[in-house]
C-alpha positions as CSV (number, residue, x, y, z in Angstrom):
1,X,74.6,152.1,142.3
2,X,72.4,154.4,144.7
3,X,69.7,151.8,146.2
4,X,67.1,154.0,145.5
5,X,67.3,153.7,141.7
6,X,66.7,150.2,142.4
7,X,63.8,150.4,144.4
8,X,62.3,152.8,141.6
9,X,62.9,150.3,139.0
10,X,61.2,147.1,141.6
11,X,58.4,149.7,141.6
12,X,57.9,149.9,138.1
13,X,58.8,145.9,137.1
14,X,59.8,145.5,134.0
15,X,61.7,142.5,133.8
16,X,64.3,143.9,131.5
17,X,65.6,146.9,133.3
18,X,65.0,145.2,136.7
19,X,67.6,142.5,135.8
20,X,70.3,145.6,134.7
21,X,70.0,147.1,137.7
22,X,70.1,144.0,140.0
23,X,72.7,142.5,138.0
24,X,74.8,146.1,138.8
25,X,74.2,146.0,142.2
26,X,74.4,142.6,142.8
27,X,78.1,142.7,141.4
28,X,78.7,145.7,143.6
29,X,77.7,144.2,146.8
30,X,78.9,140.2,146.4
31,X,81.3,141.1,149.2
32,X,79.2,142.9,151.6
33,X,78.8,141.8,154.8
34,X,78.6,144.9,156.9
35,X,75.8,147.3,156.1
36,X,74.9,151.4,156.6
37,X,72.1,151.6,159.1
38,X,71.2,155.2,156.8
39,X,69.6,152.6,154.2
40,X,68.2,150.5,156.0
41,X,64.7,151.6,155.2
42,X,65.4,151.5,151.7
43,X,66.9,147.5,152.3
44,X,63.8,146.9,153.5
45,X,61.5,148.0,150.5
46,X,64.0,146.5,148.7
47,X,63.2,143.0,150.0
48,X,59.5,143.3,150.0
49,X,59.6,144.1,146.6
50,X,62.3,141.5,145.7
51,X,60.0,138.8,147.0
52,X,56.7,140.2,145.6
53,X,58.9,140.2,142.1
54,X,59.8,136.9,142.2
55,X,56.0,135.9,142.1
56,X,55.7,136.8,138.5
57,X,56.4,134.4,136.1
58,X,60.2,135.1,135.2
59,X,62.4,134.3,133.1
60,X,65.1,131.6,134.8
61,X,68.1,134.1,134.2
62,X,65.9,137.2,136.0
63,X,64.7,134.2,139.1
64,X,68.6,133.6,139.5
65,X,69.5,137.7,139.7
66,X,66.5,138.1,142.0
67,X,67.8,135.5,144.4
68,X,71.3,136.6,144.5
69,X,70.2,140.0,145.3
70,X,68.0,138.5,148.4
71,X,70.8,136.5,149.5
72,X,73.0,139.8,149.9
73,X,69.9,141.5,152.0
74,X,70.0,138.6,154.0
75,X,73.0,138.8,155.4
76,X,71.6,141.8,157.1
77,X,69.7,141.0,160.4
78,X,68.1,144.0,160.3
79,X,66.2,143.5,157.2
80,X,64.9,139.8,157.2
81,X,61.0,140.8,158.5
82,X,60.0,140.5,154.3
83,X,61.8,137.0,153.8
84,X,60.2,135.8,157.0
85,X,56.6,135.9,156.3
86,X,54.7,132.5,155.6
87,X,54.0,133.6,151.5
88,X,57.7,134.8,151.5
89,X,59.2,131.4,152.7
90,X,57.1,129.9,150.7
91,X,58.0,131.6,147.7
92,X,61.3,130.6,148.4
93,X,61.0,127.1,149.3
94,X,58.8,127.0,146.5
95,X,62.0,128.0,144.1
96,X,64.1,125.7,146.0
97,X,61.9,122.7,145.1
98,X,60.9,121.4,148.7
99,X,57.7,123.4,149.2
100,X,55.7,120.6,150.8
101,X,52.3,120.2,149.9
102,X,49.9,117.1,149.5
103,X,50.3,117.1,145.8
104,X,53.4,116.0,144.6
105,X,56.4,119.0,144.1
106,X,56.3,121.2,141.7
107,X,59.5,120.4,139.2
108,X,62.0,123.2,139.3
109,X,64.2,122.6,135.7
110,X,66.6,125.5,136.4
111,X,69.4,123.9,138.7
112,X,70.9,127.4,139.4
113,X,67.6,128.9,140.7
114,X,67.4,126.0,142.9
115,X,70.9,126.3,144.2
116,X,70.2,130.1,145.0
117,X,67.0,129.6,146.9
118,X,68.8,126.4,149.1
119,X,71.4,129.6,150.0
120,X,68.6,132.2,151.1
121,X,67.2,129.7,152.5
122,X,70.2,128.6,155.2
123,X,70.7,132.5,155.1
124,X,67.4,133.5,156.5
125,X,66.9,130.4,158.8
126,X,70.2,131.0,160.8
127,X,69.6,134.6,161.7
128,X,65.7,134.4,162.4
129,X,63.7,132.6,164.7
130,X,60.7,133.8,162.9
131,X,61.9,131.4,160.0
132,X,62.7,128.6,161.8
133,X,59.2,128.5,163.8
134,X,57.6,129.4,159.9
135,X,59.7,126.6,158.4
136,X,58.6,124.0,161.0
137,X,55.4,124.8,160.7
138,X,55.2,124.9,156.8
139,X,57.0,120.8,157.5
140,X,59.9,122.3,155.1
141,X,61.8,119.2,156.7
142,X,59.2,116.9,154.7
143,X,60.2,118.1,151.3
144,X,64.1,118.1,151.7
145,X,63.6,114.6,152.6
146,X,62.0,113.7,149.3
147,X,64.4,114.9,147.6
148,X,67.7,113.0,149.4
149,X,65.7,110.1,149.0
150,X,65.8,110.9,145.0
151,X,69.8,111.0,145.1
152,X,70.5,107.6,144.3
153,X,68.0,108.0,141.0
154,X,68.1,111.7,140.3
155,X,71.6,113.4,139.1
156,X,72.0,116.3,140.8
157,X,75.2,118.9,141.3
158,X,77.3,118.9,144.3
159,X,76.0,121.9,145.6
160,X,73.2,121.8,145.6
161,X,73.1,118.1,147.5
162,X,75.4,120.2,149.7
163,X,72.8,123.7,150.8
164,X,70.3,120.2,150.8
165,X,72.2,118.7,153.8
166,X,73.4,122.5,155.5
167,X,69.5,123.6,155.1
168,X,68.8,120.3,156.9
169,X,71.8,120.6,159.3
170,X,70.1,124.0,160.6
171,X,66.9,122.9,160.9
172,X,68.2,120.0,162.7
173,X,69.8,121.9,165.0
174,X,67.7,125.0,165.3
175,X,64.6,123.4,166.1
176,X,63.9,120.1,168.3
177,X,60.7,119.6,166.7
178,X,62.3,119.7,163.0
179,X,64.8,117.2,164.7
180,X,62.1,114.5,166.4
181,X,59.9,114.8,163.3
182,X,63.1,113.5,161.1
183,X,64.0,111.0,163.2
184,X,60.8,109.5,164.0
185,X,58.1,110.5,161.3
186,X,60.3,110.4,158.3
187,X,63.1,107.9,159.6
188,X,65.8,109.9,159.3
189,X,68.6,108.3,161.2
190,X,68.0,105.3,158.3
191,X,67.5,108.0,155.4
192,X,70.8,109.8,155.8
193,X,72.1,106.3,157.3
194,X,71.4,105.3,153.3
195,X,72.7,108.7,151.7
196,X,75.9,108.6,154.0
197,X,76.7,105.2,152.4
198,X,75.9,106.5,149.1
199,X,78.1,109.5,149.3
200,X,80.9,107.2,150.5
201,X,80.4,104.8,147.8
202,X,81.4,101.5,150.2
203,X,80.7,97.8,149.4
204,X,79.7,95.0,152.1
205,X,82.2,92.4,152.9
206,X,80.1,91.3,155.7
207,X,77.0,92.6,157.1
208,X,78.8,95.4,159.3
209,X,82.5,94.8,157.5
210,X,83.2,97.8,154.5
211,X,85.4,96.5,151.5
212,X,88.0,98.1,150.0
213,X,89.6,97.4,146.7
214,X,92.7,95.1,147.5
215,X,93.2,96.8,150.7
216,X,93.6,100.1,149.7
217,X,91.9,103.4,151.2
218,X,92.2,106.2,148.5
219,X,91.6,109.8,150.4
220,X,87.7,110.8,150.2
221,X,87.3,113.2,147.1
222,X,86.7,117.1,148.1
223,X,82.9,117.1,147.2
224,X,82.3,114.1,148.7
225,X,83.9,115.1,152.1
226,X,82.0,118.0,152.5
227,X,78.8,116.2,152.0
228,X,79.9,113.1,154.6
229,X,80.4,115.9,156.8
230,X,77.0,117.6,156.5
231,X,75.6,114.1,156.8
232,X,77.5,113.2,160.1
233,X,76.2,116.5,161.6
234,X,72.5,115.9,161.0
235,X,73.1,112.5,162.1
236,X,74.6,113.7,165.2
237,X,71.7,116.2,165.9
238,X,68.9,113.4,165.5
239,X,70.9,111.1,167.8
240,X,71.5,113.3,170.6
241,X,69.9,111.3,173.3
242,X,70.3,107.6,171.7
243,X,73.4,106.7,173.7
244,X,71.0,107.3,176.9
245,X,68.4,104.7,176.3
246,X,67.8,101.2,175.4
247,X,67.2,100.6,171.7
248,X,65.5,97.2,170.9
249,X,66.6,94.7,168.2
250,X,65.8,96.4,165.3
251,X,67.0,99.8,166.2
252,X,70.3,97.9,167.4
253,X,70.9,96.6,163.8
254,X,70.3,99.9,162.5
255,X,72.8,101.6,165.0
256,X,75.6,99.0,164.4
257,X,75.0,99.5,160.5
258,X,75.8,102.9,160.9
259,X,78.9,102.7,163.1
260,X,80.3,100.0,160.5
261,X,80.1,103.1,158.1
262,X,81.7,105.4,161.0
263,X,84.3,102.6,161.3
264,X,85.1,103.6,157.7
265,X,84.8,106.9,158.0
266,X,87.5,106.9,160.7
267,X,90.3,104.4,158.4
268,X,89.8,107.0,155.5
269,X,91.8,110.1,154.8
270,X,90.3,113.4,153.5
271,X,92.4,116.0,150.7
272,X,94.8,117.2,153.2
273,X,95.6,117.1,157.0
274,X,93.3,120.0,158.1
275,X,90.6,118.4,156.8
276,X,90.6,114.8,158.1
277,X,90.9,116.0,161.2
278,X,87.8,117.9,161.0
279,X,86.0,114.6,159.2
280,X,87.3,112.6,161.5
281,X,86.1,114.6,164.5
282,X,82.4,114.9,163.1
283,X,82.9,110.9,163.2
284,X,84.3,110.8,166.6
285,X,81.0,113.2,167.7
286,X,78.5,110.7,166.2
287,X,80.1,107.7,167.7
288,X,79.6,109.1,170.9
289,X,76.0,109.1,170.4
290,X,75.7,105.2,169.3
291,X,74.6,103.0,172.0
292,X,76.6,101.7,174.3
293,X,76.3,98.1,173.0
294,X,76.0,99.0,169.4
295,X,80.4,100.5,169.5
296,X,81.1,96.7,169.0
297,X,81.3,97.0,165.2
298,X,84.7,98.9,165.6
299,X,86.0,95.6,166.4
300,X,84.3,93.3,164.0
301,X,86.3,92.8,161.1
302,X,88.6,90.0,161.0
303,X,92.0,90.4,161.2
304,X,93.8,91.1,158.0
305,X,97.3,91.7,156.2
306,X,98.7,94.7,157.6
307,X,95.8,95.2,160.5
308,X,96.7,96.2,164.2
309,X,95.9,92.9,166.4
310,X,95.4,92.3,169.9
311,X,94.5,89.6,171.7
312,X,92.6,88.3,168.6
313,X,90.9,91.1,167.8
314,X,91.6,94.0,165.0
315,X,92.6,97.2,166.8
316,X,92.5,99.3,163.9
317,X,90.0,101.8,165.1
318,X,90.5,101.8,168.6
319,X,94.3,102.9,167.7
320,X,93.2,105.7,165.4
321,X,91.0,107.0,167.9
322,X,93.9,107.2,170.6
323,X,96.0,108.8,167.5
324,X,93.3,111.2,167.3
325,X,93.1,111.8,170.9
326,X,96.8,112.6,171.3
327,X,96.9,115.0,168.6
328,X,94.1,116.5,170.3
329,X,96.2,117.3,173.4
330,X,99.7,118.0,171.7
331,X,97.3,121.2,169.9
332,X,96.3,122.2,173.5
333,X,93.5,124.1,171.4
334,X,89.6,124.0,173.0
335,X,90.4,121.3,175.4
336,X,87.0,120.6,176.2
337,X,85.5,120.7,172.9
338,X,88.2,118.8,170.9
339,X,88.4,116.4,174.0
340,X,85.7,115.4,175.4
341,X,84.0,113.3,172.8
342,X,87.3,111.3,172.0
343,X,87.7,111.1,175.7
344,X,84.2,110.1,176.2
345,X,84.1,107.6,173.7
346,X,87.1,105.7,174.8
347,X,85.6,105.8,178.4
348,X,82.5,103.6,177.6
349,X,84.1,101.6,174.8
350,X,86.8,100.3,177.8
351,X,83.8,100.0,180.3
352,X,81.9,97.7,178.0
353,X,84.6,96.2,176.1
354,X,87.5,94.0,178.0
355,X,89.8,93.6,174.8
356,X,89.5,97.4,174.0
357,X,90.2,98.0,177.7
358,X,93.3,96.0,177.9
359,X,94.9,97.3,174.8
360,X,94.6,100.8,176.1
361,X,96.1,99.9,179.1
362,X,99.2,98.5,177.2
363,X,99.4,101.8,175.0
364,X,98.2,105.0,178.1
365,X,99.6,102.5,180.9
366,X,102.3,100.3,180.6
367,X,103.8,98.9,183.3
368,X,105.4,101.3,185.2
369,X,109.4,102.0,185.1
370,X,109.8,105.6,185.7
371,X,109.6,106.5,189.3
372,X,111.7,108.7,189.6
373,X,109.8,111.8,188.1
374,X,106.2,112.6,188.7
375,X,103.2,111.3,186.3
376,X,102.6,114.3,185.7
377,X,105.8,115.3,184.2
378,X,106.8,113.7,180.7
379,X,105.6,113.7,177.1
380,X,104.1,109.7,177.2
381,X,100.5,109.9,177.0
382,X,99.9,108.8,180.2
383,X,101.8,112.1,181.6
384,X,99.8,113.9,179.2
385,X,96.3,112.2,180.5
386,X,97.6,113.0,184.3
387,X,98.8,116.9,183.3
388,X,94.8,116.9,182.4
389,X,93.5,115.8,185.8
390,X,94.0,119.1,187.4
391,X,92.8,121.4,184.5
392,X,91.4,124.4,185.3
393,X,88.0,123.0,182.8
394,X,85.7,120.9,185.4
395,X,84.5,118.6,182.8
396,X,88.3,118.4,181.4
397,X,90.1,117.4,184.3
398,X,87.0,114.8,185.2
399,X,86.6,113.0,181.6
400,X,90.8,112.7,181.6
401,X,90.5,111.5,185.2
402,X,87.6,109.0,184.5
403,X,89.3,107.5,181.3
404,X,92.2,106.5,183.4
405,X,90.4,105.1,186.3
406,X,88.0,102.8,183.9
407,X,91.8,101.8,182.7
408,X,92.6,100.6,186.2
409,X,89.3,98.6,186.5
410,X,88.5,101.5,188.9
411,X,90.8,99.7,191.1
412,X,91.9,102.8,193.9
413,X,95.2,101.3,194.7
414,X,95.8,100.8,191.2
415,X,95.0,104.2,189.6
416,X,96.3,106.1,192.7
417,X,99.9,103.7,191.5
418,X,99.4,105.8,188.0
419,X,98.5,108.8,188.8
420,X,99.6,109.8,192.4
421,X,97.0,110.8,195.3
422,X,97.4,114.1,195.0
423,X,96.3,114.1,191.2
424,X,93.8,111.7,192.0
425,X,92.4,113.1,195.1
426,X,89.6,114.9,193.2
427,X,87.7,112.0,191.5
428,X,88.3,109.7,194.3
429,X,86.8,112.4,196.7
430,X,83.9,112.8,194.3
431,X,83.2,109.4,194.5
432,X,83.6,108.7,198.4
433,X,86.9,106.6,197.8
434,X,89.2,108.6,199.7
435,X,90.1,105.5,202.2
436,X,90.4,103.0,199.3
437,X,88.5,100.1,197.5
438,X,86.8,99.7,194.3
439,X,83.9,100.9,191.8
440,X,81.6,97.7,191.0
441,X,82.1,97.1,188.1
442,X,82.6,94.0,185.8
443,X,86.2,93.7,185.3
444,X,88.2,90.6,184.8
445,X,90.4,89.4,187.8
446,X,93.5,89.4,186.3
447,X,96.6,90.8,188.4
448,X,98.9,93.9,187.3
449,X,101.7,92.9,186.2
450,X,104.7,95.3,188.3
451,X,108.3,95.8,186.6
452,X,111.5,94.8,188.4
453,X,112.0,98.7,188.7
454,X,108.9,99.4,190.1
455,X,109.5,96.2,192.8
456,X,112.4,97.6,194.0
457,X,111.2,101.4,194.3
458,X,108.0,101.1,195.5
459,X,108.9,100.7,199.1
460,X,110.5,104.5,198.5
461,X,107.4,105.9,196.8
462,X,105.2,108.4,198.0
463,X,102.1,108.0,197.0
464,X,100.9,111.8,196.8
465,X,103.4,112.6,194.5
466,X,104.0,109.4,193.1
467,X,107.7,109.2,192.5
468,X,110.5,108.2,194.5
469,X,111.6,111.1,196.6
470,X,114.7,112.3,197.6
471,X,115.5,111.6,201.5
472,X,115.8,114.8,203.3
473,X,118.7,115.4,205.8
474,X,118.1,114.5,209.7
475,X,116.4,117.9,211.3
476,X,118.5,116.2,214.9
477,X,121.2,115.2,213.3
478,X,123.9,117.1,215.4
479,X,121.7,118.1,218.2
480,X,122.3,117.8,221.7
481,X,120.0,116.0,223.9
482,X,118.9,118.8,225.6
483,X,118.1,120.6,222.1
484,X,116.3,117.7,220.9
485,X,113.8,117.9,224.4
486,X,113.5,121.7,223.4
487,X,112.2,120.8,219.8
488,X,110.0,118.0,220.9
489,X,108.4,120.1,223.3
490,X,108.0,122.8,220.9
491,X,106.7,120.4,218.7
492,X,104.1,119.3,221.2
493,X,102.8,122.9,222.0
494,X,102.3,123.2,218.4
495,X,99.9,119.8,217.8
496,X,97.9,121.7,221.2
497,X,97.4,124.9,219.7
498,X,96.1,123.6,216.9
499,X,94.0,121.2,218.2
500,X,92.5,123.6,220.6
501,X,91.8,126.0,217.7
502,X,90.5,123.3,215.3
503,X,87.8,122.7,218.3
504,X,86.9,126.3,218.2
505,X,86.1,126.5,214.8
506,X,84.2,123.4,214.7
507,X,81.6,124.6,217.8
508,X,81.5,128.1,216.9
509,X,82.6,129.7,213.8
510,X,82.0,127.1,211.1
511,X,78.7,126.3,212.5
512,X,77.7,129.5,211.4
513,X,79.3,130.1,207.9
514,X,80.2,127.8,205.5
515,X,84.2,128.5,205.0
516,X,86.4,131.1,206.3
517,X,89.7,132.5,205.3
518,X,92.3,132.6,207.1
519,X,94.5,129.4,207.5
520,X,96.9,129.1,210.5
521,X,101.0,128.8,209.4
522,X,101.2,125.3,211.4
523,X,98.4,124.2,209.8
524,X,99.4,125.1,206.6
525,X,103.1,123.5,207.1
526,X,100.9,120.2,208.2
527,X,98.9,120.5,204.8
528,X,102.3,121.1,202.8
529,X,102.9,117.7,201.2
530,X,99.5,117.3,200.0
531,X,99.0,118.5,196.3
532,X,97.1,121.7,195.6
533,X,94.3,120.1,193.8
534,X,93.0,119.1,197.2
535,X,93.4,122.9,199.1
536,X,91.8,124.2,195.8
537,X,88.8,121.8,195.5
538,X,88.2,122.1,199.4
539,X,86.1,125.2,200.9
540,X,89.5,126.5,203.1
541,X,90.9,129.5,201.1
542,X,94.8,129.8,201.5
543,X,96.0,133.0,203.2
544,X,98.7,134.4,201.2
């Protein structure tokens, strides 16, 4: 239908023949996403009209065509100036039912004219700043949270809880205002706290201990997936800085609550693979968030039938998490997004937690019994973890290389024993433990325990690469004397060349600039056995 026999019949506003035409072109243009900048004008009239239409008092079947129509126009950028007006957000908030006001919401009986405004709504508040600053002004953030708090009494579709929880997602996420005035004002972090239990539909064995029905974990229905998941991302938005300050009692017991439900969120399956994963990495995002002392609820429920124990303690959670993590690094997809957060979170669970600590050192690093090939090479997780440590991702190759350090009670000898020197030559040199020691830190005392294997090999090991190394043939062997004068003398010319040239550099050249170049051959044959990571973290460029 030609767009300007719409705007003609806008103009003229009978409500029959507008809901015709809409209803032709809305059918027309469900699947348009790209638009023709040669009616853009006409897009534009389009809207202002649409909004000023939907003013009138309508019937709910011509409210519902109106707003599908807006929802196509606001997939265009170019056209959202009508939509993002104070009276035009408020017309639609006002459809939606979360126009704030003083007086109580006005009732909105038509579920579908709800459910299309909610979708203008996250629409228009994506694409324009304009609506977000509008929005946070017109304390849109107020009414949605009326309205979640109504969902245990109120029967409402899925969907339209759902656009409830993306609107709020955005907003969250959009605008740090919307997000402080959620978590402080209206209590947010115990509102969606209360809806995420309620969308999980968990019972209490204990205070921070989720029942399950004779043990069993039945996979999370669709619906109720994609609302948990909604919920963990506001909740991650409104807890963005929690892990970095001190909470008091209260807060604490709110904070363990919560990862009790994440706890459970993390033993549960969605419908299908693809999405646990994604559930389970919303989880993994939040509990990074939790403070620090609040991540002991992942280990307080008693051991049961069938759970994962060690040293007392159920496991459970800590052993999906390294699941999770190594199916993270067999993808080899977004390291540093997928990674991180797991990584992360294991970090500071081990740092604060001996019994988590020690059982991840029994599953990363077992005693050692392979020295024969490098710890980098291998498919155990540990070889995996080490692989990582030289990443060409900054904050990759750190969080892998802090995870295993905290593992080896940040012990030099003892992580260097792991991973090699020449792998672990960049966090050592970051943290001024290039000639040894330790990280205070409280660890237990206890000694590593050292296979027979490793006993007998470690005399043979070198420690940049880690492994036992072949012996090389005698450079002599089968030299005269004389010949082997001539080489030590050659040798000797060599260390004074260098020396002399090293002195150079230091009084003149690098006085004046901060790196240079060119690296000489016997310097490079002298900086042979150390591993690359070192060369390429240093200011020295190699001369090809």
């Amino acid at each position: 239908m030609e767009l300007q026999a719409v705007v003609s019949t806008l103009e003229h506003g009978e409500q029959d023949k507008v809901l015709k035409v809409l209803q032709v072109y809305n059918q027309e243009k469900s699947q348009c996403f790209i638009f023709e900048d040669e009616e853009r004008e006409e897009r534009k009239k389009m809207a202002q009209l649409l909004i000023k239409f939907l003013e009138r008092e309508l019937q709910p079947s011509c409210q519902v065509t109106c707003l599908e129509s807006i929802r196509i126009l606001s997939r265009d950028k170019h056209c959202l100036d009508p939509f993002t007006t104070k009276e035009g957000l408020k017309t639609l908030s006002r459809h939606a039912g979360i126009d704030y006001s003083e007086e109580l919401i006005r009732e909105v009986p038509d579920l579908d004219v709800i459910l299309e405004s909610l979708k203008c709504l996250c629409n228009i508040v994506f694409s324009s700043a304009m609506a977000q600053e509008l929005t946070a002004e017109g304390r849109l953030v107020v009414g949605l949270a009326r309205r979640i708090k109504l969902y245990n009494e109120r029967s409402l579709p899925h969907d339209i809880k759902f656009f409830d929880l993306r609107l709020l997602f955005l907003l969250t996420a959009l605008r740090v205002d919307i997000r402080q005035q959620l978590a402080q004002e209206l209590r947010g972090i115990s509102l969606m706290t209360d809806t995420l239990e309620l969308t999980l539909g968990v019972k209490w064995l204990d205070p921070y201990e989720v029942a399950t029905e004779e043990g069993l974990l039945p996979p999370l229905p669709r619906q109720e997936t994609e609302r948990a998941m909604e919920i963990l991302k506001v909740l991650f938005n409104i807890t963005f800085d929690s892990s970095k300050r001190e909470v008091d009692e209260e807060d604490a017991a709110l904070y363990r609550h919560l990862g009790a439900l994440l706890r459970h969120c993390l033993m549960i399956s969605a419908d299908g693979e693809d999405r646990t994963e994604e559930f389970h990495s919303h989880t993994v995002n939040l509990l990074g968030n939790l403070p620090l002392k609040c991540l002991d609820v992942l280990l307080t429920p008693k051991v049961r039938p069938g759970s994962l124990e060690y040293m007392g303690v159920n496991m459970d959670a800590v052993s999906i998490l390294l699941d999770f993590l190594e199916r993270r690094l067999d993808r080899g997809h977004k390291l540093k997004e997928s990674l991180t957060p797991v990584l992360n979170l294991l970090t500071e669970s081990a740092r604060v937690h001996r019994q988590t600590r020690k059982f991840l050192k029994a599953r990363v690093l077992p005693p050692l019994r392979d020295v024969r090939n490098r710890p980098e090479v291998g498919n155990s997780l540990r070889n995996k973890l080490v692989r990582l440590m030289t990443h060409i991702d900054t904050d990759v190759k750190h969080c892998a290389a802090e995870f295993l350090f905290v593992l080896c009670k940040e012990s030099v000898s003892r992580f260097v024993k792991y991973t090699g020197y020449g792998n672990a030559a960049g966090l050592l040199a970051a943290r001024g433990l290039m000639a040894g020691g330790r990280e205070e830190g409280e660890y237990s005392e206890d000694e590593d325990t050292d296979t027979e294997e490793y006993k007998e090999a470690k005399p043979n090991i070198n420690p940049v690469t880690g492994r036992v190394e072949e012996k090389l043939p005698n450079p002599m062997e089968g030299m005269t004397e004389e010949q082997k004068e001539h080489e030590a003398m050659k040798l000797v010319n060599m260390f004074d060349k260098l020396s002399r040239y090293w002195d150079v550099c230091v009084r003149g050249y690098i006085c004046d600039k901060p790196s240079f170049g060119y690296v000489p051959k016997a310097w490079r044959d002298l900086g042979a056995g150390v591993a690359g990571d070192m060369w390429g973290n240093s200011s020295i460029s190699m001369a090809p």
